[in-house]
N, CA, C and O of each residue as an XYZ file, in Angstrom:
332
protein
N      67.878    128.340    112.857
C      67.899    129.198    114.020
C      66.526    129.850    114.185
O      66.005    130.338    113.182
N      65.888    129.903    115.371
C      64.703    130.395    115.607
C      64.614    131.843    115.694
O      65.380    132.618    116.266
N      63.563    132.080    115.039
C      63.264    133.875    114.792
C      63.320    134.366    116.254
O      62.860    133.522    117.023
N      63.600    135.097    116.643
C      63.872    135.349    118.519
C      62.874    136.411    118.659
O      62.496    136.680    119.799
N      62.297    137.181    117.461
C      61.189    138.130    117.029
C      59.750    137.278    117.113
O      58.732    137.964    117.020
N      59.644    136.330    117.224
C      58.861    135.452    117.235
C      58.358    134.535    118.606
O      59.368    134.222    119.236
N      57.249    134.068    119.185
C      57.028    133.248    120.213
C      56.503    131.739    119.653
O      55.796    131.463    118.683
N      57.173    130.841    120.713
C      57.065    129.775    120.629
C      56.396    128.664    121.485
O      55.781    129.017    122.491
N      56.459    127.529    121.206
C      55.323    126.925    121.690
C      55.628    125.357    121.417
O      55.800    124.835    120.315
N      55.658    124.648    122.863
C      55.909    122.795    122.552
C      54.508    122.253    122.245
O      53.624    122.378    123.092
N      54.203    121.493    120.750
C      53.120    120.881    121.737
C      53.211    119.659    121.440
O      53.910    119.398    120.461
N      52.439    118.334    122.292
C      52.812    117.427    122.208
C      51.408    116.318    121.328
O      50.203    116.546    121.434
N      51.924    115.361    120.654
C      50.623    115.074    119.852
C      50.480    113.510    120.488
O      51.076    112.968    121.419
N      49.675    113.141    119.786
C      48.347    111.691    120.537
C      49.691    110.514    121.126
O      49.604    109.942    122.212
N      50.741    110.351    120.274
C      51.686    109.453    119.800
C      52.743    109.629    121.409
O      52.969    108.668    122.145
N      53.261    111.052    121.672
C      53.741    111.319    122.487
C      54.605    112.162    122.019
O      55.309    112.631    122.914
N      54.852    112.570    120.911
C      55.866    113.197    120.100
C      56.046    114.629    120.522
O      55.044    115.015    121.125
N      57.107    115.678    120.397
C      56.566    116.752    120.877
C      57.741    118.072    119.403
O      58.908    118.062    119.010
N      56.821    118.730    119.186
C      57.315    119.301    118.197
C      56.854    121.568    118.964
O      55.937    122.088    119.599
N      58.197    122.068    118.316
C      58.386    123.447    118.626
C      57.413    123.743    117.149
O      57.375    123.256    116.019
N      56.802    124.651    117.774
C      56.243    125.441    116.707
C      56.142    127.294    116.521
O      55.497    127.581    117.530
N      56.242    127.754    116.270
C      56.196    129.742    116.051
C      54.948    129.664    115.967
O      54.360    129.020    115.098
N      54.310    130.449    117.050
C      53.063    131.594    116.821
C      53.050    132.512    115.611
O      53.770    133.509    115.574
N      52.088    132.117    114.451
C      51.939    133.044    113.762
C      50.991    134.056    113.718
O      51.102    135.146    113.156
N      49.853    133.533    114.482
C      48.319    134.668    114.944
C      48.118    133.882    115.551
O      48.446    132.712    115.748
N      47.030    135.174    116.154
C      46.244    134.366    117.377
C      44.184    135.349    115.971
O      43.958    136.277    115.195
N      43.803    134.733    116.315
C      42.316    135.582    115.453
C      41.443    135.024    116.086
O      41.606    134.047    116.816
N      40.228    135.709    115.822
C      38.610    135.215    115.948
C      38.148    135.202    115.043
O      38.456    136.193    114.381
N      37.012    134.085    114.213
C      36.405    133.942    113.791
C      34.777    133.269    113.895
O      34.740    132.097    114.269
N      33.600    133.865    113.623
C      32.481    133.655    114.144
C      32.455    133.521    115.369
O      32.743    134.606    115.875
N      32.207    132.547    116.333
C      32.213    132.642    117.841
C      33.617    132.022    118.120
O      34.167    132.124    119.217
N      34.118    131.418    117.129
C      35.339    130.957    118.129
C      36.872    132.121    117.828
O      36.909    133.064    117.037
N      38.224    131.536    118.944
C      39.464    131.789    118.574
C      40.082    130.676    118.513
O      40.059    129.593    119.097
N      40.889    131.389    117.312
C      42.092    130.288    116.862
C      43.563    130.677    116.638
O      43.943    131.845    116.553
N      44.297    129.677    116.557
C      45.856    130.003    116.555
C      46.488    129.429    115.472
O      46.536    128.217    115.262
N      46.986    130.315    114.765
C      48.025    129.483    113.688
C      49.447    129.823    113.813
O      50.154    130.810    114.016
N      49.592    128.042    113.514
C      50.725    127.843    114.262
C      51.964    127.132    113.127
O      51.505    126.389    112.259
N      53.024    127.290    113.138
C      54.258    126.622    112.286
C      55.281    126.069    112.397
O      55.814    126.459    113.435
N      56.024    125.173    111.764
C      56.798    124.577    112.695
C      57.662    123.863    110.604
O      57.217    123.056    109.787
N      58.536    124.456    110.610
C      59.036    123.917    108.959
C      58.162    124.324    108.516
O      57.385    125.235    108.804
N      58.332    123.017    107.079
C      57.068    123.202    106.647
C      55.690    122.946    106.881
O      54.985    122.784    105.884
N      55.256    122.890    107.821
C      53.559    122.753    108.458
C      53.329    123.748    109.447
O      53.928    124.396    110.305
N      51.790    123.528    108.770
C      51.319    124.486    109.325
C      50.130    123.941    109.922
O      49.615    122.930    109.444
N      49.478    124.736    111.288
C      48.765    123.803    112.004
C      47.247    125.211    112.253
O      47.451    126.358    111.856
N      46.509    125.004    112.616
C      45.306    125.595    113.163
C      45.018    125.280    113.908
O      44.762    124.079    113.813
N      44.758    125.883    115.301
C      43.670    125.191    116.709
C      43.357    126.244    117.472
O      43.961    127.281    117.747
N      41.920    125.644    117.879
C      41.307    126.158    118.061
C      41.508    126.782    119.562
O      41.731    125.976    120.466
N      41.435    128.238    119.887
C      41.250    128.515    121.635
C      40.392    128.618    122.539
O      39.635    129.580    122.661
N      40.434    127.399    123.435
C      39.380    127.435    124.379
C      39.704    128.030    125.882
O      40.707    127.679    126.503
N      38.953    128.763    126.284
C      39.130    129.056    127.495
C      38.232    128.726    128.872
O      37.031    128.981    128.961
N      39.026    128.121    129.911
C      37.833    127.466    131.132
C      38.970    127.754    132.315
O      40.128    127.424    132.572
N      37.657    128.775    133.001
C      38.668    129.016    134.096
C      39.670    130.168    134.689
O      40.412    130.431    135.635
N      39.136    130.683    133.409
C      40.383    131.945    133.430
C      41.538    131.420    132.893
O      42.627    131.848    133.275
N      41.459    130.602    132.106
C      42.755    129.884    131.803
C      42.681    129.881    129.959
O      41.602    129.953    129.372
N      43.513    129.821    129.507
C      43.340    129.229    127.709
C      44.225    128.342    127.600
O      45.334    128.379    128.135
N      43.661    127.216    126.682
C      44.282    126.023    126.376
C      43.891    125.797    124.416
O      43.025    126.304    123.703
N      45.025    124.793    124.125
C      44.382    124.933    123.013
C      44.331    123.598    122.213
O      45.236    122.806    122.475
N      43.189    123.133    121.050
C      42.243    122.140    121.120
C      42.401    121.671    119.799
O      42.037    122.436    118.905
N      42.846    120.625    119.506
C      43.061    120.471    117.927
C      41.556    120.020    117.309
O      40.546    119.546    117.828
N      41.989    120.480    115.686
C      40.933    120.720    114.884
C      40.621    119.396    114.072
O      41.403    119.206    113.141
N      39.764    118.571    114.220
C      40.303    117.045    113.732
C      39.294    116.670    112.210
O      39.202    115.677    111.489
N      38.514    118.329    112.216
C      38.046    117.691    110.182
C      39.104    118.355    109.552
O      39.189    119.576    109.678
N      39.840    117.793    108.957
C      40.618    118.600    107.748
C      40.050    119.683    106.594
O      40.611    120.455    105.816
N      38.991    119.427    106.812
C      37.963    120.045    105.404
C      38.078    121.327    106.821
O      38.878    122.193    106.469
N      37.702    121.521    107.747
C      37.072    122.670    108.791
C      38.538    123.477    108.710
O      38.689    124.580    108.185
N      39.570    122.685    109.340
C      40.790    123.310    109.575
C      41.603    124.209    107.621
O      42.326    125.089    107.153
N      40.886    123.288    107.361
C      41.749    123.806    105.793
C      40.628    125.076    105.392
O      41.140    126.047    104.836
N      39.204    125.124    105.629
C      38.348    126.318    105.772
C      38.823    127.806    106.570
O      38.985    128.928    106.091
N      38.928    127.452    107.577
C      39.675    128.302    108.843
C      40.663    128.704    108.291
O      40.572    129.927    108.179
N      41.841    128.217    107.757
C      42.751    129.081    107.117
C      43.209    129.282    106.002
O      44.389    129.606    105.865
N      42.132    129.090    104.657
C      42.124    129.783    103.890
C      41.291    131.165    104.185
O      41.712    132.219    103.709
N      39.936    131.134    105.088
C      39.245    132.214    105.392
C      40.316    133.509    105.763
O      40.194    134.682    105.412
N      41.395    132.898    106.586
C      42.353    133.708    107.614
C      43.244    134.193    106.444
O      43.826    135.273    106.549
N      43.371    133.428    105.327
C      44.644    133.913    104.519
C      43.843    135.141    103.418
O      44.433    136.090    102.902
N      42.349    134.802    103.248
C      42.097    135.815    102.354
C      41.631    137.301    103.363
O      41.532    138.385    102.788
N      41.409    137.203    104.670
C      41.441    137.959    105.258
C      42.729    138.722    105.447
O      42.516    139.920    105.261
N      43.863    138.493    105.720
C      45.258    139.104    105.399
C      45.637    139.838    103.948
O      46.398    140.805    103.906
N      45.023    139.270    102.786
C      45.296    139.590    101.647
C      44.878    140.553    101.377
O      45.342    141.257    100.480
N      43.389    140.990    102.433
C      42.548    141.933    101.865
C      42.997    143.349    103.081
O      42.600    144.495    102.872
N      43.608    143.087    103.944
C      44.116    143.794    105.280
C      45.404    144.181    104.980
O      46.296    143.334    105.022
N      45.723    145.688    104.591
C      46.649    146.493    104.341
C      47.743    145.990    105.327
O      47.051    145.617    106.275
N      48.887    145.784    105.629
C      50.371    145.443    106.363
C      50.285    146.923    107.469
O      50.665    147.821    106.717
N      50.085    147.344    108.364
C      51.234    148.781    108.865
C      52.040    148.823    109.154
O      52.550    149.915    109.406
């Protein structure tokens, strides 16, 4: 059952497949924003681009970059008190 405390999100991948995922953050890091995103067990990172007045969002295709990005994001939480 989906957290209803939570927002969600279809997205669809290269194949045609389309999988629900939970918003877990939205952050900035250096010049860009990114979104991490979940869905079971996976977990996804991508990046937010905006054109237009609009935001869309852009998958991250080095694994080494995306697995950087959110360990950076996880030791940033660790070190960031809860309120």
């Amino acid at each position: 059952m989906p957290d209803e405390s939570r927002d969600y999100m279809t997205i669809e991948d290269d194949q045609g497949n389309t999988n629900d995922f939970a918003i877990e953050a939205l952050f900035d890091m250096g010049n860009e924003s990114y979104a991490l995103l979940s869905a079971d067990d996976k977990t996804v990172v991508m990046r937010v681009k905006e054109e237009e007045g609009n935001q869309y969002l852009v998958g991250i295709d080095d694994p080494m970059e995306s697995q950087s990005i959110l360990e950076a994001y996880q030791i940033a939480v660790s070190h960031t008190p809860a309120e």
